[in-house]
C-alpha positions in Angstrom: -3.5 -27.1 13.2 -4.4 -30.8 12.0 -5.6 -31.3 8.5 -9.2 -32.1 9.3 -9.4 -29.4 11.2 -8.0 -26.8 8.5 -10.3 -28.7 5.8 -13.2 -27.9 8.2 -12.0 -24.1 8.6 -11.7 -23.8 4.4 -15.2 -24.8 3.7 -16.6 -22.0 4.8 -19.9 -23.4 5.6 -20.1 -24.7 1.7 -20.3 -28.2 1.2 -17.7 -30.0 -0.2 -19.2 -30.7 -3.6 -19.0 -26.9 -4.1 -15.4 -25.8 -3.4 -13.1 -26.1 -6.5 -10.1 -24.3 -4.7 -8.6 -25.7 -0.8 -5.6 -24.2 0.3 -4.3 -26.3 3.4 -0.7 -24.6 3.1 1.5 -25.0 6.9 -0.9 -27.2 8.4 -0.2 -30.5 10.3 -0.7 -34.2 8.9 -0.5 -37.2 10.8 1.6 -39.9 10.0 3.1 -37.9 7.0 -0.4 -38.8 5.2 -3.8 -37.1 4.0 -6.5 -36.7 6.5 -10.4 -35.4 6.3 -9.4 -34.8 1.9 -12.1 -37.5 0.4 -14.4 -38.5 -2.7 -17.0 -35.7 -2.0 -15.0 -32.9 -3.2 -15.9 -33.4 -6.9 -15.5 -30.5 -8.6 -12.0 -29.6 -6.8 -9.7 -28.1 -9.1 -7.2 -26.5 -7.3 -5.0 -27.9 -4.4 -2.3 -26.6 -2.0 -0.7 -28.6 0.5 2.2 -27.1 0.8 4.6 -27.5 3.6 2.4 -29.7 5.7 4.8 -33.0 6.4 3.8 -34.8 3.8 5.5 -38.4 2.7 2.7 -40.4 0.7 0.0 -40.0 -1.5 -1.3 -43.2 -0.8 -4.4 -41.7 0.7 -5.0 -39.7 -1.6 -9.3 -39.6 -3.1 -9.8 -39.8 -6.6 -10.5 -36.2 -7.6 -11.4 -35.8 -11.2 -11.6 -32.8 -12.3 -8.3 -31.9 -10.2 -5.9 -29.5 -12.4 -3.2 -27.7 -10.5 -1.8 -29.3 -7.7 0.6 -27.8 -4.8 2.7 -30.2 -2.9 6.1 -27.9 -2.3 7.8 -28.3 0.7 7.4 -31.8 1.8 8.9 -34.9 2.6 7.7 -36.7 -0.2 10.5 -39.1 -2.1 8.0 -41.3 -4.2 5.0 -43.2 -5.0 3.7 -40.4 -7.3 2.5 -43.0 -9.6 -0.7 -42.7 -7.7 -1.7 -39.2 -9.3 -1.9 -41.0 -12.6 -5.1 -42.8 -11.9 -6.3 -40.6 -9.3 -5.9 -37.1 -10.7 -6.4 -38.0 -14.7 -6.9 -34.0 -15.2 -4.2 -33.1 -13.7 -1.8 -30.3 -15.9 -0.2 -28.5 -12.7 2.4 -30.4 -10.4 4.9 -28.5 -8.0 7.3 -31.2 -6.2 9.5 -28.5 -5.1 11.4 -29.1 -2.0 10.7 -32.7 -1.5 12.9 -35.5 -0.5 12.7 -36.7 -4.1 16.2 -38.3 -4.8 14.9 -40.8 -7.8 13.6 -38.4 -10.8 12.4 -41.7 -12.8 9.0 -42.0 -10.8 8.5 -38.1 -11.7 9.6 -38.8 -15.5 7.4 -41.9 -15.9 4.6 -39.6 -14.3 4.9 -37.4 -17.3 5.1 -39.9 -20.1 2.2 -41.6 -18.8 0.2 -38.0 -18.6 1.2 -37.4 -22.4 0.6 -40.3 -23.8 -2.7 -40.6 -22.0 -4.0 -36.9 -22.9 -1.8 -36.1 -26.0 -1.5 -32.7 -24.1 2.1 -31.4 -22.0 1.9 -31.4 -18.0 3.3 -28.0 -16.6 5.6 -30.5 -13.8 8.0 -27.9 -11.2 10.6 -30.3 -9.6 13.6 -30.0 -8.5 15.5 -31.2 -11.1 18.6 -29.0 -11.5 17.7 -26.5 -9.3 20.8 -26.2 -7.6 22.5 -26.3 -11.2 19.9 -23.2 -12.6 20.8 -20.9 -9.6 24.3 -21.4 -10.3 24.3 -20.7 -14.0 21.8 -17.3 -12.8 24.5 -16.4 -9.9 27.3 -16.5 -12.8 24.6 -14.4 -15.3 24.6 -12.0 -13.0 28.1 -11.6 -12.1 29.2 -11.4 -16.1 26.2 -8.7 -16.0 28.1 -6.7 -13.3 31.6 -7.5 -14.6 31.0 -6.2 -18.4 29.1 -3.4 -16.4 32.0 -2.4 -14.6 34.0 -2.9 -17.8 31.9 -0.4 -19.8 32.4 1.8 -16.7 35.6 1.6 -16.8 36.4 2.4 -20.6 33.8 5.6 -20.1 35.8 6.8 -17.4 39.4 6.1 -19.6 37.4 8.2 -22.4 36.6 11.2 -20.5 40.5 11.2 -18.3 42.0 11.4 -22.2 39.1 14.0 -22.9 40.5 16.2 -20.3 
C-alpha cells in the first residue's frame, strides 16, 4: 500500500489537525521519499515510518510539536540535518537499520539538539550494534560456563560425600 493511501486509512475520518499519533509502519514510498505527510498535522507527536523504503527526509513538513520519531528499517544514509529545523521538539529518534555508514551527521544532530534545548535527545542508532551483541553473546556464554563450573564442583562435593 502507497503512503497516501495508508495516511488516508490512519485518519480515521479525523482531520489531520487532530491526530497526534500516525503509524505508517511496512507501507510503500515512492522514490524513497515522503508522500501525502504535510503542514496540517499540527499537533502530531508521534511518528512511525518504519520499514517503508525510505532514503530522504528532504520532504519532510515542519511538524512542531513532533517528539518521538520512528524511522527503523530504511534506506536512509544522511541528510538528517533536516530534523533540526523541522522537528525542534523532537526527544525520540530510532535510525536503526539504515544505510547510515557516516555517524558524524547523526552526532552533529545531537549537539545541535542540546545545545539548542539544554535537554538530552533519547537517539537509537546503530552505532556499535554489531559490537553490543557481541560483548551480550560472550555475557552469556561466561554465564553458562561459571554455571557449568559451579555444577561441576557440586557434583565433585556430593561423589566425595558418598
Amino acid at each position: 500500500m502507497e503512503m497516501k493511501k495508508r495516511i488516508n486509512l490512519e485518519l480515521r475520518n479525523r482531520a489531520p489537525e487532530e491526530v497526534t499519533e500516525l503509524v505508517l509502519d511496512n507501507c510503500l514510498c515512492v522514490n524513497g521519499e515522503i508522500e501525502g505527510l504535510n503542514d496540517t498535522f499540527k499537533k502530531l507527536e508521534f511518528l512511525s515510518m518504519a520499514n517503508v523504503e525510505l532514503s530522504s527526509l528532504a520532504r519532510l513538513p515542519s511538524l512542531n510539536k513532533l517528539r518521538k520519531l520512528e524511522l527503523s528499517d530504511n534506506i536512509i544514509s544522511g541528510g538528517l540535518e533536516v530534523l533540526a529545523e523541522k522537528c525542534p521538539n523532537l526527544t525520540y529518534l530510532n535510525l536503526s537499520g539504515n544505510k547510515i555508514k557516516d555517524l558524524s551527521t547523526v552526532e552533529a544532530l545531537m549537539e545541535m539538539k542540546m545545545m539548542k534545548r539544554k535537554r538530552k535527545m533519547k537517539l537509537v542508532h546503530p552505532k556499535n550494534m554489531k559490537k553490543r551483541r557481541r560483548m551480550r553473546r560472550r555475557m552469556r556464554m561466561r554465564m553458562k560456563m561459571k554455571q557449568a563450573q559451579s555444577w561441576e564442583r557440586e557434583k565433585r562435593k556430593w561423589a566425595s560425600h558418598t
